[in-house]
N, C-alpha and C positions, 0 to 999 in steps of 0.2 A: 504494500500500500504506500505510492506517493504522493505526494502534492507538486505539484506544477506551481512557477513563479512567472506571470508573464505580466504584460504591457506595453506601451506605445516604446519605440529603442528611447533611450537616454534618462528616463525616470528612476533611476536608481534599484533596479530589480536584483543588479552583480554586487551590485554593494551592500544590499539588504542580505544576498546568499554568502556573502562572506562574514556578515555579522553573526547570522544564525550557523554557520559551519566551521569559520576560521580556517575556510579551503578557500587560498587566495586565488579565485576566478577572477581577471584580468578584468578592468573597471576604468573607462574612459570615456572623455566627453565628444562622445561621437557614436553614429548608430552604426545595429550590426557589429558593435566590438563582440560579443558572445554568437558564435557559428553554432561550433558546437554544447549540445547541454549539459551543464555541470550537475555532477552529483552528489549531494552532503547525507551522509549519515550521521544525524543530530542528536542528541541525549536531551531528554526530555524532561524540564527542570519539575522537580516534585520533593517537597518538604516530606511527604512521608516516607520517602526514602531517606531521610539524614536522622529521621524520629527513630526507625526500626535499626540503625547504623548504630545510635548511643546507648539502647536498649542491647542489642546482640553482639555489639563487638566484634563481626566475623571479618576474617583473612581479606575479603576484596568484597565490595558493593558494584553491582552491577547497573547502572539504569535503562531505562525504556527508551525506545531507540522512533525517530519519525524518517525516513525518506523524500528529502526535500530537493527538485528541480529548477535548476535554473535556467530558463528558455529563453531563447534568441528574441530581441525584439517584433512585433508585430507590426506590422505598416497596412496602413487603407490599401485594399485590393490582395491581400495576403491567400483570400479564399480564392481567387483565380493566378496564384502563383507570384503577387508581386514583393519584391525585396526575400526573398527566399521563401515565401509562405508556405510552399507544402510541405518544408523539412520539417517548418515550426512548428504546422499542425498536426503531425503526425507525431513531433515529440509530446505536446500537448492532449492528444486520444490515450498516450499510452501513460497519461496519469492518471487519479483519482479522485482527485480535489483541486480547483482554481485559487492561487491564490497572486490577484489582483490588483498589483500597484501601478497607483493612478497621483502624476506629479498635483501638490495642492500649495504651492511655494514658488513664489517671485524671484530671479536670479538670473541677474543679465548674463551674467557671465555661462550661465550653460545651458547649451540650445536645447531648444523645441522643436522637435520633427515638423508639427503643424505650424510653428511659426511663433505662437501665442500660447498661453499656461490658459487651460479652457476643461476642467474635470467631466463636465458632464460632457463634452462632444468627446473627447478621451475614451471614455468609457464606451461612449456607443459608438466610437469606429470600431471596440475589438469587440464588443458584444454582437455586432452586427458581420463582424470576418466570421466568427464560431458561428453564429446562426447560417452565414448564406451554406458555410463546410458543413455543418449537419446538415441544410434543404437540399443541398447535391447528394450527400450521400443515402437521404433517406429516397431520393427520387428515384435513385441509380438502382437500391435495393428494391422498390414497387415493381419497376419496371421487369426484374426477375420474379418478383413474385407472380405480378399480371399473368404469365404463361401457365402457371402451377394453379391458379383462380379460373382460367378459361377452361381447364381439364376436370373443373368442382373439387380440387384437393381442400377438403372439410379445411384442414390447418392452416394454408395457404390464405383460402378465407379470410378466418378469425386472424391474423396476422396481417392483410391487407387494410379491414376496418380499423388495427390499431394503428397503420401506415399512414392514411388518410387522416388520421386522429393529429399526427407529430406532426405532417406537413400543414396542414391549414394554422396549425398552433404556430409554428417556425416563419410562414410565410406572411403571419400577424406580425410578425415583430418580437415574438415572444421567445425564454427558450426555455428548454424541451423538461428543466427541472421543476417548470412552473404547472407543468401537468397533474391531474391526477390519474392513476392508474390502480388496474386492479392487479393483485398479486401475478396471478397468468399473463396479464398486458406488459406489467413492470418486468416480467422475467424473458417476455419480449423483444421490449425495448431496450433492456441491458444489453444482450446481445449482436445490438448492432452500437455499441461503444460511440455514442454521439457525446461529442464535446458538450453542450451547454446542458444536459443528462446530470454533469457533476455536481458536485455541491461549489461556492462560491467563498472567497471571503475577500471583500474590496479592501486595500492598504491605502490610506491616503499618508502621501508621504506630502510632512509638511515640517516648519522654520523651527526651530528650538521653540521658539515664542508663542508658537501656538499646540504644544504637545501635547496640552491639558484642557485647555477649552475649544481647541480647531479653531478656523476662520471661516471667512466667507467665503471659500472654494471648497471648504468641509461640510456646511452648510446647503449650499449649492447641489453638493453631491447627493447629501442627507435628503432633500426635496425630493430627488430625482428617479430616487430607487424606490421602483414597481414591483418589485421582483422579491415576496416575503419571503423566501428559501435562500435569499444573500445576508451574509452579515456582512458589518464595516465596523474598520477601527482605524484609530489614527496611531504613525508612526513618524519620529523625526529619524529618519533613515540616516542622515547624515549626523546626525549628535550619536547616535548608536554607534557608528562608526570608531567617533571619538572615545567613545567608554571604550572599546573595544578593545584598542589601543594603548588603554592605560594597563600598569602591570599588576598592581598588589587590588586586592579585594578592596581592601579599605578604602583606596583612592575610588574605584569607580562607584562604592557606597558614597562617598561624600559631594559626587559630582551628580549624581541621580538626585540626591536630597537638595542639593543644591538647586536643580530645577524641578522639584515638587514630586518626584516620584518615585514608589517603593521599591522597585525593581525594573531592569532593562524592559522596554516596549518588546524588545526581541525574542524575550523569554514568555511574554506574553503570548508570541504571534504563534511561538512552538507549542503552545501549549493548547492556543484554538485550531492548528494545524490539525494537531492528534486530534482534536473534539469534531474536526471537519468530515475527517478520514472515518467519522464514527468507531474510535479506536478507544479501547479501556486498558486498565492494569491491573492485571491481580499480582504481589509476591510472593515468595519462598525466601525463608527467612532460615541460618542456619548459621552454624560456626565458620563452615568451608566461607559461604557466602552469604549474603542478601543480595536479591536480583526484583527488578518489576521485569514484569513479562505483557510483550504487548498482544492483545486480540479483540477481534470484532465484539462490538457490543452484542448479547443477546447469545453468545458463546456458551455451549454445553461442555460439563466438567470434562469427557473424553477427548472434544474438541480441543480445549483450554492444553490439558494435559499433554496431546500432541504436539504443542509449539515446543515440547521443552525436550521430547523425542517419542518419535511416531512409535517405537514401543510402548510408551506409556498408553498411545490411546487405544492402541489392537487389545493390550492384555489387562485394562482400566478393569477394575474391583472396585474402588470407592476411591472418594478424595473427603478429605480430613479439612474444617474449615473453619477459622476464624474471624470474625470482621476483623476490621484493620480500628475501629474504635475499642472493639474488646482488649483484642490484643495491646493496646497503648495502656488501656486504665489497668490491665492486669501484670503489666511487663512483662511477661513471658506465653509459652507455649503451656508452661507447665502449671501454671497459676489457674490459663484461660480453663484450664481442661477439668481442674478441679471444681470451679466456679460451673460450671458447667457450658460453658460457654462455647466447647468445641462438636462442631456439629458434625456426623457422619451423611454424606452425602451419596448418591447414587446417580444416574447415569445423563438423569434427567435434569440435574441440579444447572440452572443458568446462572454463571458467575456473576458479583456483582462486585464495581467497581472498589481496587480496594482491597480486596478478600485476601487471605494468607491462606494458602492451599499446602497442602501435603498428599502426593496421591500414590496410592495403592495398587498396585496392577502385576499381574503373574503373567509372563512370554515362555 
């Protein structure tokens, strides 16, 4: 599970992927400086991992990991190939979350592709490149289905109706996340992997000065969005930069408080990344280790158990489970167990976020 980083070239996307990765992807003011797309495997900032560290004391701490992309700028006409578009949107199809920086900041000194700092036309050049690349691709896919429809293939059918459903939607102006579906339609429509299908989350990158209450390009933006399946947040991309830079802890604590806020914007954006990707954590807590372990929300114990090795899920018996509240107020494994606290679970059990697992399985 990735996230995709994209927008207009020059808005700060390489600089943002180097914040959140500390992979120095080449960062210049000129478009098209990123060809090819960078890849950060990001550690996922989370306090209950540093709570269960002081508590168990063990050998190494592991944390929860996100896959974050960083895609080549997009330019108007991307969907009919212009400025490199089909590399981009092909690296874009094979993410699983948008995540959407859009310049909200005055600065002569570094160009604008369009000319002029303008968020909402910003927005809807690339919201409109992803729309027209899913109405090709979903027209191109009808067009094979039509044959498999004029022979009465029943599934062809029902697949065609939900066809007819994405393009009238698409060719509204809309995209394709904004639909409703039903579980049969939805498992459909997954499988022909349409960009604007993802989930979204708009970054408004704006001035140190406005980190905390945004401006009137933040504002602007804020009006603009139709679309109740996007979130937005604001990001000074470039003051991130600066923390980034600095070396000792302390220092970058005293330069955040110094501009009003508890922790980097960056840590934030990792953190609704993983909430975008619909991604949770349950632990394992031990002397060798403490580890968060990432998985799909809505994740069954056998499932769960499988991330850590596919033995566990073939030969799963039970998994042994504590909340991660329990576990805090009782310090231990050994404490929770007596309190009564540790639950034996079976097959059916859907993890919930948080959870301290221990599971059981004979191969």
């Amino acid at each position: 599970m990735k996230a995709g980083i994209v927008g207009l070239p020059n808005v700060g996307k390489s600089t943002l992927f180097n914040c959140l990765s500390n992979a120095k992807a080449q960062s210049a003011n000129f478009p098209f400086c990123t060809i090819e797309p960078n890849i950060g495997i990001i550690n996922v900032p989370d306090l209950r991992l540093q709570k269960l560290e002081q508590l168990v004391n063990p050998e190494k701490v592991i944390p929860a990991t996100v896959e974050i992309v960083d895609i080549a700028g997009l330019v108007k006409g991307a969907s009919k190939g212009e400025g490199l578009g089909n590399q981009f949107l092909a690296n874009i199809r094979e993410t699983d979350a948008i995540i959407h920086v859009i310049r909200c900041f005055d600065d002569d000194n570094i160009v604008h592709v369009e000319g002029s700092v303008d968020p909402v036309r910003d927005k809807e050049i690339i919201d409109l490149e992803l729309q027209l690349k899913d109405l090709e691709t979903a027209e191109k896919k009808h067009e094979k289905l039509n044959r498999l429809v004029k022979t009465g293939n029943k599934e062809a059918i029902k697949e065609s109706v939900v066809l007819n459903k994405i393009i009238d939607h698409l060719r509204s102006f809309n995209p394709v996340r904004s639909l409703n579906f039903s579980d049969d339609e939805k498992k459909f429509a997954d499988s022909i992997q349409l960009i604007t299908s993802q989930p979204i989350l708009y970054v408004c990158n704006v001035d140190e000065s406005s980190v905390i209450n945004g401006n009137k390009y933040v504002d602007d933006l804020k009006n603009s969005l139709n679309d109740k399946n996007a979130e937005l947040m604001i990001l000074a991309i470039g003051t991130e930069a600066d923390i980034n830079e600095l070396e000792s802890y302390e220092d970058r604590k005293a330069f955040l408080l110094d501009i009003g806020l508890s922790e980097p914007g960056s840590s934030k954006l990792i953190k609704k990344a993983y909430d975008l990707l619909s991604l949770q954590t349950y632990f394992t807590a031990g002397i060798k280790e403490v580890r968060a372990w990432t998985i799909k929300k809505g994740m069954t114990a056998p499932k769960a158990a499988g991330v850590i090795h596919s033995d566990f899920e073939k030969g799963f018996i039970r998994a042994e489970v504590i909340s991660y509240e329990d576990y805090i107020h009782y310090g231990n494994e050994s404490k929770a167990r007596e309190a009564g606290k540790l639950n034996i679970e079976g097959k059916d059990y859907i993890l919930m976020d948080g959870d301290i697992m221990h599971f059981r399985f004979n191969v």
